[in-house]
C-alpha positions, 0 to 999 in steps of 0.5 A: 721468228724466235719463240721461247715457250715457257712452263713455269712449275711452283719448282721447275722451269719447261721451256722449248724454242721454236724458230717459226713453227719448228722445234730446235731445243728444250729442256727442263730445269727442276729444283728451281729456288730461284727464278731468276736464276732459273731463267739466267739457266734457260738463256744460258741454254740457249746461247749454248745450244741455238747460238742465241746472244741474250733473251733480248734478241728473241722475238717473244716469249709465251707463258702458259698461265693456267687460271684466266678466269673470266677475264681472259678469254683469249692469248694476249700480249702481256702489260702490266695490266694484265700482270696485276689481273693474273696476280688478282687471280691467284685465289682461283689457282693458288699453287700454279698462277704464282709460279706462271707470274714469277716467269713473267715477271723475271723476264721482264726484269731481265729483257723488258723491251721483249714483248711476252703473250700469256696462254690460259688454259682455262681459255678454250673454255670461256665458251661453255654456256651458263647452264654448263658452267654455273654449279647449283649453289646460291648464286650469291657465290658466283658473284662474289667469289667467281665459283663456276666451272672453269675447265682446264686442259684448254690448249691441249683440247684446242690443239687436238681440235684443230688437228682433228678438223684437218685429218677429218677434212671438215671447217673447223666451225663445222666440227663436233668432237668428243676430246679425251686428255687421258694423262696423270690428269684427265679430261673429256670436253664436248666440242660443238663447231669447234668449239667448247660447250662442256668439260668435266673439270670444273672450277678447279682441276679435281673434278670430272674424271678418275686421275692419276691421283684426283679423286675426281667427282666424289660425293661432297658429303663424303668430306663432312663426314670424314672432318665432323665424325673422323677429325679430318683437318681441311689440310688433310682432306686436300692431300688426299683428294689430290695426291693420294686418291684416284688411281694411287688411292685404288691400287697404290699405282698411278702409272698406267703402265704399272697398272697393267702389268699388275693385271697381269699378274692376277692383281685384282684391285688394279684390275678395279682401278682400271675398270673404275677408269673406264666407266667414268670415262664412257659414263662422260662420253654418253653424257657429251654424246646426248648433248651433242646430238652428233658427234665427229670423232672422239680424239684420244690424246695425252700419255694414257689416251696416245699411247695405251692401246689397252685403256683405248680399246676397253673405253671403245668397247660397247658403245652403242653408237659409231663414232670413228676415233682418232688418236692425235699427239698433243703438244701444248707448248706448239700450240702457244707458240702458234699462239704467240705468233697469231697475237704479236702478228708477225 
């Protein structure tokens, strides 16, 4: 079975071919302008490099789609019902659902008998309980405009959830974990029987944790007050909160690596940017911890989570109870290729 997974960027295009569950090549296409040509880019790839004839001689297709709102709780198999659905979302993750449609639709164009499954990332999450997932707001503004906390991150949480069950030797539906995607972007979720019952990014990704460049949970008033008393634009308070706050905003550095390498030069402001990380990482772990009431393992995962022994042992040290804890590679587009499979039924 010949799967093609496909990550579409508002400028790039990742794609990865996996022939049944194995990786034969991949690769990444920046600077993108037009998709069409991009995609063309990625056959030719293919023909060169895995000796396939065309897009059409593949078996399927997956897209990773970030935003499924509550419409989507599961993979599916793409039609234009659910093309129209994904474009009717675009409200709710404006800069990623266009780019994860023009794929789509440029696939279609080029190869329409090829069946296509779309992966949400917002999926795993579609099993939070109410009271996990409505905000404090007039409830009128979740049903009209669909605010509630959606969470992300959701195939790479699913992933190391499985893999986590397996290594642990217990049934999925008897495993409880806390998971930790510890990236440029980062999240925790709380895994109850396999599944989730609450993750720190809410209805967009900028809530929750301390990121590369997201502030994550801030006071909102902080906002008001920066746009009525210091003339702030809309525009501007969106950059910084995404782009320049977080880690970068702290200490002029979102590569971890960097970070420590700062410390150890006597830098004491990356050594807060650090410390700040940990903290509102442990203050999650508590949290999920009491709502769990039993917790498995915590799962490290992501490029700071599998990789930085440092960050790891820091957000270890001094809980005050004992969980084992594992470190497991994610792998996102391994996962909607698994997907893919389980969807077309092959």
């Amino acid at each position: 079975m010949k799967i093609l997974v496909l990550n579409a960027g508002s400028s790039s295009l990742k794609y990865k071919l996996f022939i049944n569950q194995n990786l034969l090549i991949e690769g990444l296409i920046e600077n993108i302008t037009n998709y069409h040509k991009g995609i063309k880019e990625v056959e030719y790839k293919l023909q060169k490099e895995a000796n396939i004839s065309n897009l059409s001689s593949l078996d399927v297709v997956g897209h990773r789609v970030v935003h499924g709102g509550e419409i989507f709780q599961d993979s599916v198999l793409i039609t234009q019902e659910v093309i129209d659905t994904i474009k009717s979302l675009i409200p709710l993750a404006p800069l990623h659902n266009p780019a994860n449609l023009e794929g789509i639709l440029m696939i279609a164009k080029i190869a329409p008998t090829l069946k296509q499954v779309a992966v949400f990332d917002t999926a795993f999450h579609q099993t939070l309980p109410p009271k996990a997932y409505h905000y404090a707001l007039p409830h009128e503004l979740y049903q009209e405009y669909g605010i509630r906390r959606y969470g992300f991150h959701g195939t790479s949480h699913q992933f190391v959830t499985k893999e986590a069950s397996k290594i642990l030797g217990k049934k999925l539906n008897e495993t409880s974990l806390i998971t930790l995607h510890l990236g440029n972007g980062a999240s925790l979720s709380a895994i109850k029987n396999g599944k989730s019952i609450d993750t720190s990014m809410g209805f967009t990704p900028l809530e929750g944790l301390i990121m590369g460049t997201r502030s994550g949970d801030i006071d909102p008033a902080i906002l008001l007050h920066l746009n009525q008393e210091h003339g702030y634009s809309i525009e501007q308070l969106d950059t910084m909160l995404n782009k320049k706050s977080g880690l970068l905003g702290i200490c002029h550095q979102n590569d971890m690596r960097q970070i420590h390498s700062m410390i150890k030069n006597g830098n004491r402001v990356a050594k807060l940017a650090l410390e700040m990380f940990v903290y509102r990482i442990k203050k999650y772990i508590g949290s999920y911890y009491a709502i769990l009431g039993d917790v498995d393992a915590l799962v490290f995962t992501g490029g700071i989570g599998e990789n930085d022994d440092i960050s790891r042992a820091l957000i270890l040290e001094g809980l005050p109870f004992n969980i084992p804890s594992l470190v497991i590679k994610t792998d996102e587009e391994l996962a909607i290729a698994l997907e893919c499979k389980r969807v077309v039924k092959f």
